[in-house]
C-alpha positions in Angstrom: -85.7 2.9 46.4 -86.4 -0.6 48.6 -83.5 -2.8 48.3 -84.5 -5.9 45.7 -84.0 -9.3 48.2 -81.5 -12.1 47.3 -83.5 -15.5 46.2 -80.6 -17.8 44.6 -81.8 -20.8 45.6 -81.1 -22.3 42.0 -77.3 -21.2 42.1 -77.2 -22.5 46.0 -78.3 -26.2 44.8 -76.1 -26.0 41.6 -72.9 -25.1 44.3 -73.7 -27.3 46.8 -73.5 -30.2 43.7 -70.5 -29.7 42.1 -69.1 -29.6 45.5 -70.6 -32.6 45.9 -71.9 -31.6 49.5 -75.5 -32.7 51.1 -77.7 -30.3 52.5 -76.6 -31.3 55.5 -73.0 -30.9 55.7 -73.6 -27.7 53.1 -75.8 -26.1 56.1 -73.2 -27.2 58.3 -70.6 -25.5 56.5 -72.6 -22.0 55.9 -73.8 -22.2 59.3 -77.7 -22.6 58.8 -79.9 -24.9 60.0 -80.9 -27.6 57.6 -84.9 -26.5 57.4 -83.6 -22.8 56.5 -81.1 -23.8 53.8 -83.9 -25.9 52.0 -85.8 -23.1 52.4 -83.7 -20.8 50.5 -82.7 -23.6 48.1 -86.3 -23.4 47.4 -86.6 -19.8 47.4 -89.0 -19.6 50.0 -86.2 -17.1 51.9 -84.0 -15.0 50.5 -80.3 -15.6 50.7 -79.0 -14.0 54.2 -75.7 -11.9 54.3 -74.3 -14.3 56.6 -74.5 -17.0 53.7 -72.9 -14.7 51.1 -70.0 -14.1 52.9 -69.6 -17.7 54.3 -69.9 -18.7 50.9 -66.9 -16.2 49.9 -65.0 -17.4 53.1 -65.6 -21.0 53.0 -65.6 -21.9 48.8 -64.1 -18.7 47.8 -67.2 -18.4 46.1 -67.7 -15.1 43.7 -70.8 -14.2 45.2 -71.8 -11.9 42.1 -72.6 -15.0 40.8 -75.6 -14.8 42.9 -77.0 -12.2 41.4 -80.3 -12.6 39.5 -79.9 -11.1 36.1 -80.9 -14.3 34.0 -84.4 -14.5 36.6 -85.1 -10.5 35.7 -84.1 -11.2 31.8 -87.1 -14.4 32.2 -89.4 -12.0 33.9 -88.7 -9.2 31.5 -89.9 -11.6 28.7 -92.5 -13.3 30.8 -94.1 -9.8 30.9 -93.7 -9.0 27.3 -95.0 -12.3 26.5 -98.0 -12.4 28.5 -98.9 -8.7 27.3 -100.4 -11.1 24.5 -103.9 -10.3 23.7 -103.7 -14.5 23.1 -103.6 -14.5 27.1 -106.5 -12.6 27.6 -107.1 -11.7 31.4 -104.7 -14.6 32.5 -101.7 -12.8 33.1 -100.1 -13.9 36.5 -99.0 -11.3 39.4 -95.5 -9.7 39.4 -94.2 -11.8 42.7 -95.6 -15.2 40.7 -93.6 -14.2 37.6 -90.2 -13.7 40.0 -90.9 -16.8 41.3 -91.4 -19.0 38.5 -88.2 -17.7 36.7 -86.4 -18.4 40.0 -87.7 -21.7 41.0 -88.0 -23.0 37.1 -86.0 -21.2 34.9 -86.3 -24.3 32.4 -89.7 -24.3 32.5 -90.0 -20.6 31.9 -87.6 -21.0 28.7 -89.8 -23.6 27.2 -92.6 -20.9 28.0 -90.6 -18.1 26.0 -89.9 -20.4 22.8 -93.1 -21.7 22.7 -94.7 -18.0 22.6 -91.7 -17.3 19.9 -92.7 -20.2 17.8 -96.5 -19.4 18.0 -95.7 -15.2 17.3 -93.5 -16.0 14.8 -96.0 -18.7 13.5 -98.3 -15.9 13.2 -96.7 -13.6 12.0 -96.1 -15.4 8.9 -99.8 -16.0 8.6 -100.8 -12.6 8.7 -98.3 -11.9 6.1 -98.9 -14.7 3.9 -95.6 -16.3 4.0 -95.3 -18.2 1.4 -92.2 -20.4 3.2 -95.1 -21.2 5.8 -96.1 -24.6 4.2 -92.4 -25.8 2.9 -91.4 -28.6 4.1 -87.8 -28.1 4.5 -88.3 -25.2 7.3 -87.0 -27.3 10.7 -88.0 -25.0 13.3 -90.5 -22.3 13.3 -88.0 -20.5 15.8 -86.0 -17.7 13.6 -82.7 -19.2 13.9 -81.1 -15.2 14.6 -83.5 -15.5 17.6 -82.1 -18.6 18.7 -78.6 -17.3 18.2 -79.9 -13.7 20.0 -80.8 -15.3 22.9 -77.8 -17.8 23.0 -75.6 -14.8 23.7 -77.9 -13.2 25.5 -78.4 -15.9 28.9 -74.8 -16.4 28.3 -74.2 -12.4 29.7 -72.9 -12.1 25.9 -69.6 -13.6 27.5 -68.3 -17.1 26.1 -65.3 -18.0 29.2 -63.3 -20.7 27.3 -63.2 -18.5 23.9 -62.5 -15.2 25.5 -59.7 -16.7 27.2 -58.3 -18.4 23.9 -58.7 -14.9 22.6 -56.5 -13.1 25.1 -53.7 -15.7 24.6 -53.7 -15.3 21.3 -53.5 -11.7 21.8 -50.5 -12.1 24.3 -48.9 -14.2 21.9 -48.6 -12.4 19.0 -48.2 -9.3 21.2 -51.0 -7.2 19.2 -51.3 -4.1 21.7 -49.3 -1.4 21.1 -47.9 -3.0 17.8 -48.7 -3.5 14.3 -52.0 -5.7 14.5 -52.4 -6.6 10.9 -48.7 -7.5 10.2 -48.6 -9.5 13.4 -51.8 -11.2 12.3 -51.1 -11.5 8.3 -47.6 -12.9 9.5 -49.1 -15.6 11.8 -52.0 -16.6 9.1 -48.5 -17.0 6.8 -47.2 -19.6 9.2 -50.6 -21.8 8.7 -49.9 -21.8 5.1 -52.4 -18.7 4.4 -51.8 -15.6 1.9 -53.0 -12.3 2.6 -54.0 -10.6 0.1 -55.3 -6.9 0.2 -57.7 -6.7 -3.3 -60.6 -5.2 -4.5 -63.5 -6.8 -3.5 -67.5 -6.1 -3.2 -67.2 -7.9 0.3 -64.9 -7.1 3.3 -63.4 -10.5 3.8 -63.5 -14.1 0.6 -60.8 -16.9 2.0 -60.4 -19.6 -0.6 -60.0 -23.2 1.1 -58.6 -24.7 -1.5 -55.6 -22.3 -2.6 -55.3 -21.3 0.8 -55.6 -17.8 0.0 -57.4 -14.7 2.0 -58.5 -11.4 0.3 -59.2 -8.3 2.5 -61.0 -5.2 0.8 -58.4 -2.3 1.2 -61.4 -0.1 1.4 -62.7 -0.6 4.9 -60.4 0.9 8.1 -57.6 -0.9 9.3 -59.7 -1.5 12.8 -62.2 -3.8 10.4 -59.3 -5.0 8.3 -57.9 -6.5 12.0 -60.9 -8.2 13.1 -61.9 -10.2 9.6 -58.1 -11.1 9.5 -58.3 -12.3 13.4 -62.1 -13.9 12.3 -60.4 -16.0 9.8 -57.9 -17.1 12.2 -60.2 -17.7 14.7 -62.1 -20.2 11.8 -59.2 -22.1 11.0 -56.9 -22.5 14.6 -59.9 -22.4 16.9 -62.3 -24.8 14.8 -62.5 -27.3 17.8 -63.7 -24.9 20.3 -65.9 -23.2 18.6 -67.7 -26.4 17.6 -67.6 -28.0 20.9 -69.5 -24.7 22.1 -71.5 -25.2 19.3 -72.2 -28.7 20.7 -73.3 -27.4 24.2 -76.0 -24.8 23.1 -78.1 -27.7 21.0 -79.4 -25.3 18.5 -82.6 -26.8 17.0 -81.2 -25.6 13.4 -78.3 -25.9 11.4 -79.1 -22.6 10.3 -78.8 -21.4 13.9 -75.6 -23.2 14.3 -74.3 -22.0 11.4 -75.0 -18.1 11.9 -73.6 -19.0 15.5 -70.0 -19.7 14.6 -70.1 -16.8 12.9 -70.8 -14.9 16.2 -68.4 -16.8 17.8 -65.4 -16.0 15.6 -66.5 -12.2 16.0 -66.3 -12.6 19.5 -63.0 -14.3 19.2 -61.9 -11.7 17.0 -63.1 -8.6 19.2 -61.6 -10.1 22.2 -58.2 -10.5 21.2 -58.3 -7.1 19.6 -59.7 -5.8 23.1 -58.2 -8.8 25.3 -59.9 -8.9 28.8 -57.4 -8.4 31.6 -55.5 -5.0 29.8 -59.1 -3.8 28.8 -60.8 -4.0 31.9 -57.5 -2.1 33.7 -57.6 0.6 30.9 -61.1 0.9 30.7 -60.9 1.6 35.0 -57.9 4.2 34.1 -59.4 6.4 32.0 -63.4 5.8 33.5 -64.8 4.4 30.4 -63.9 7.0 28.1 -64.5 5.4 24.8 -62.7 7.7 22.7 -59.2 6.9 24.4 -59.9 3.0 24.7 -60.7 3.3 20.7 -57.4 4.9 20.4 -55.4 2.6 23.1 -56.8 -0.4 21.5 -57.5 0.6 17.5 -60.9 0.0 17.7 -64.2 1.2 17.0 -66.3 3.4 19.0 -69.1 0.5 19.0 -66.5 -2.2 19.3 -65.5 -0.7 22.7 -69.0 -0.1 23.6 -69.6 -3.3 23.1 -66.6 -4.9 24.7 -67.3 -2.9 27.9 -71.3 -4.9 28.2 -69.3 -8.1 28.1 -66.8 -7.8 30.6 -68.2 -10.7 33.0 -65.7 -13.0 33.8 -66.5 -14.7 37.0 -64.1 -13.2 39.8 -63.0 -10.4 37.5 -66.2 -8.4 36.2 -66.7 -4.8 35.4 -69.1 -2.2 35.2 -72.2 -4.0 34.6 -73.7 -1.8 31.3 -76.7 -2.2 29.1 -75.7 -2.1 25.2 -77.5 -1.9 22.3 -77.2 -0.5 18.7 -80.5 1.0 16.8 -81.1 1.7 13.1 -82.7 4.6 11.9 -85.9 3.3 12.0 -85.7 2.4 15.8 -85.3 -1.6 15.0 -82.7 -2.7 17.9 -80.2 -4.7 15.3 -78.1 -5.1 18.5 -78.6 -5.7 22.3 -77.2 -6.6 25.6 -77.9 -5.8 29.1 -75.8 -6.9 32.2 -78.2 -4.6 34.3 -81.4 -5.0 35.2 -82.9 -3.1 32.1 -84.3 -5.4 29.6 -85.0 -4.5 25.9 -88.1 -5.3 24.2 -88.7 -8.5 21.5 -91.1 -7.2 19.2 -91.2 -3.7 18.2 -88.7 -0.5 18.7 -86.9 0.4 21.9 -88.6 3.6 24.2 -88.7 7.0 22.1 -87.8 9.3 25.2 -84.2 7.4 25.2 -81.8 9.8 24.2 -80.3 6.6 21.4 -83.0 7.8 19.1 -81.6 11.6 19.4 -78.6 10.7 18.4 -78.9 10.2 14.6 -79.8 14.4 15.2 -76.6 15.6 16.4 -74.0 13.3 14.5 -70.5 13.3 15.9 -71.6 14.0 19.6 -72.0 11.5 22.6 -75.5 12.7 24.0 -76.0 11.8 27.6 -79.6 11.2 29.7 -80.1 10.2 33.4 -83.4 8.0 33.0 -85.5 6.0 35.1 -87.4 3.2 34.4 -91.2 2.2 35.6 -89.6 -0.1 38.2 -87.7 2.6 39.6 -84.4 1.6 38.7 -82.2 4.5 37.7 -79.8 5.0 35.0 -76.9 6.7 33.2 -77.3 6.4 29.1 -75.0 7.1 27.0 -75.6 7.3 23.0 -73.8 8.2 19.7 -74.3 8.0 16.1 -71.8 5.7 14.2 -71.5 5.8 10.7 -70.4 2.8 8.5 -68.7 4.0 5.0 -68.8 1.5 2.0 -66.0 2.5 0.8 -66.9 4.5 -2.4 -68.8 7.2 -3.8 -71.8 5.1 -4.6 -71.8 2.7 -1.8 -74.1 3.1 0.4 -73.5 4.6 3.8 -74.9 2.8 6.9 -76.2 4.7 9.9 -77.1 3.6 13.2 -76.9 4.7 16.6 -75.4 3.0 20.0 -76.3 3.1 23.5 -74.1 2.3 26.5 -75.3 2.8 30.0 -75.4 1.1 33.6 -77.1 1.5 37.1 -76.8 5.2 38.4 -74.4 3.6 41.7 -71.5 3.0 38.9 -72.2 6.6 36.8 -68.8 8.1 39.0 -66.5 5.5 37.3 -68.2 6.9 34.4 -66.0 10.3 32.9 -69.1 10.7 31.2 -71.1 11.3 33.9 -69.0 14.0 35.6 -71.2 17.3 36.6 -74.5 15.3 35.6 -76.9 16.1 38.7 -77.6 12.5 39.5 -78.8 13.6 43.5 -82.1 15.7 41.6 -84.8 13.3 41.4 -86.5 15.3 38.9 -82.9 15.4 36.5 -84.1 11.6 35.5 -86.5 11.5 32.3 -89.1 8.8 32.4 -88.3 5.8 30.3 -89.5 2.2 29.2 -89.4 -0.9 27.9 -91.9 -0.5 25.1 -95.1 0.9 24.8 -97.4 -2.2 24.8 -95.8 -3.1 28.4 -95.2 0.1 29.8 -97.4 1.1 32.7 -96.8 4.6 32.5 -100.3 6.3 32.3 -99.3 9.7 31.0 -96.8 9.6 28.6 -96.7 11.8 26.0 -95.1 10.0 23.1 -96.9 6.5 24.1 -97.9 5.1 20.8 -100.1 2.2 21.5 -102.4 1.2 25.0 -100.7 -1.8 27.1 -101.7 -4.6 26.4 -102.3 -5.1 30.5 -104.7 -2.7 31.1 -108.3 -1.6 30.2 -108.5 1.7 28.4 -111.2 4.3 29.1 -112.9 6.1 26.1 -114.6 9.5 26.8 -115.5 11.5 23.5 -116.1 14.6 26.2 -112.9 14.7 27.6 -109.4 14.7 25.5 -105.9 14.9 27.4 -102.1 14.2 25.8 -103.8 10.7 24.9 -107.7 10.2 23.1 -108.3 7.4 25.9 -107.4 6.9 29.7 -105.6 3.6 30.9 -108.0 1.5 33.7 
């Protein structure tokens, strides 16, 4: 597999501002000429070794900050976007994509919301919305697509409120001891009653008498995190809304379903603070069973947790996450690697997270590689949500957790899995209407990209050929 060059020349001019160095002396320093570092800054040249470790070296710099995940998230969107039949014949080579995500990753954003707006635009149309023509609709991007991909070019980590998190785990000392009576008992010394009473919700806090209601029906895991969510909406008000502030949502709505997500994420990293998860999770190689144990958590909460662990300087396992219903809709996704999930439509059918819902109870594992030839380790398992009664319904869905196949022997997972056999690694892709795979058996639409081939005397696994 050819090594993927370095082109950073974004994060090189963004450094060589805030250290408020010209190209000059920043060439100086790295020990370039001054035509070469332009030239990377430009990404006409890829970034050298030599420069990665003089920036280590000279700034201290965390040079996996280099890497290009946000430019291969763009391109992975470019792609899906321009699979629109709206584009015709116009869609731009590979290297051109690359290099517009690189060199413009602004420009390519307004590119990606403005396809958004028109899809979702006609979307409605073809389905007669009848909110289409009301006035009081302020944006026609979905504001849980603007809040999706807020987390998502963040790496799904938020610095400032994952650090507030782990002090306010260290404070009240929550691992290893009674979370909820440490919690309840802190909420007590803002002036707030816990109550554990009946209730048709998990969580109702009433401003006014200052009162918050848990249902006694859910775990104690999901008992923690709305009580930590609740203290995260009253201590850590400021913060959230001042991150609020710097992602300029173009909704209230979106703003408003945001804090939301960012109490949960307050919540699940104090319950799983950063520095004790990431040494755990290296101890026992990622097994999810003793981290849910170690920590009281859920299996999907530690899933999740371990696809978030970014922090600059202190980063681990870089792992894809993402959580499917039983109809294949992706309700929940992240990647840290360089596999991308699709917008519209389901995730791949030959990746083993669909399989899951068939063997309940059981982690199912799959070596996989994708059209790019990038190779991975998957990892997927049903989880089932009670509601807490007889009659409530029972929600089912189905996680996946997996990273690049140089990281599978941290993974306990991955023991005795023959990852040197080429042939052990089942083809997988994005989605069907970008995949370039020509003979794939459970291929349910053409791409988009290509020209099919129609010949009524001749029928393979598919009724066409792809051009």
């Amino acid at each position: 597999m050819a090594i993927q060059k370095l082109y950073a020349g974004v994060k090189l001019r963004e450094t060589r501002t805030n250290l408020s160095l010209t190209q000059k002396d920043f060439a100086a320093k790295l020990k370039v000429s001054l035509p070469y570092l332009n030239q990377m800054e430009n990404n006409r040249r890829p970034v050298s070794t030599g420069v990665v470790l003089a920036l280590a070296h000279e700034f201290g710099f965390d040079v996996t900050e280099l890497s290009t995940g946000d430019a291969e998230r763009m391109v992975t969107d470019m792609r899906e976007a321009l699979a629109d039949p709206v584009f015709s014949d116009a869609t731009p080579p590979l290297a051109d994509l690359r290099l517009t995500a690189s060199n413009a990753p602004s420009l390519t954003r307004a590119f990606l919301e403005l396809h958004r707006a028109y899809k979702q635009s006609h979307e409605r149309l073809a389905a007669l919305d009848e909110m289409l023509g009301r006035d009081d609709q302020p944006s026609a991007l979905s504001p849980w697509e603007e809040v999706r991909d807020f987390f998502h070019y963040c790496d799904n980590y938020i610095d400032a409120v994952d650090r507030a998190a782990e002090h306010f785990s260290d404070k009240l000392r929550l691992e290893g001891n009674d979370g909820l009576e440490a919690v309840a008992n802190h909420l007590a010394t803002l002036g707030v009653t816990v109550e554990f009473s009946p209730l048709t919700q998990l969580r109702r806090y009433d401003e006014k008498r200052r009162l918050l209601q848990i249902s006694p029906r859910v775990n104690p895991a999901t008992q923690l995190f709305q009580l930590i969510h609740q203290c995260a909406l009253i201590e850590q008000n400021a913060l959230l809304e001042a991150t609020l502030d710097l992602a300029r949502f173009q909704s209230d709505q979106a703003r408003a379903i945001c804090k939301i997500g960012l109490a949960n994420y307050f919540a699940g990293a104090a319950v799983l603070p950063y520095r004790s998860f990431l040494n755990h999770a290296r101890n026992c190689r990622h097994d999810l069973e003793q981290l849910s144990e170690r920590f009281g958590a859920s299996l999907e909460q530690v899933a999740h947790r371990l696809s978030t662990l970014q922090r600059p300087g202190a980063k681990g396992i870089p792992f894809f996450f993402v959580r499917v219903d039983q109809a294949g809709t992706i309700t929940k996704r992240h990647s840290a690697t360089r596999l991308q999930f699709a917008r519209f439509g389901g995730a791949c059918p030959l990746w083993n997270v669909h399989q899951a819902f068939e063997t309940p109870g059981r982690f199912l594992r799959q070596l996989a590689e994708t059209p790019d030839g990038v190779r991975y380790f998957c990892l997927a398992r049903d989880v089932s949500k009670s509601g807490g009664s007889f009659r409530a319904p029972l929600r089912r869905f189905a996680i996946g957790l997996g990273c690049e196949i140089q990281h599978a022997t941290e993974l306990v997972y991955a023991d005795d899995m023959d990852t040197a056999n080429a042939q052990a690694f089942e083809p997988i892709g994005i989605s069907c209407r970008i995949c370039e795979r020509e003979h794939c058996h459970q291929r349910s639409v053409p791409p988009l990209q290509r020209s099919i081939r129609v010949d009524h005397n001749d029928r393979g696994i598919l009724p066409y050929g792809i051009g």
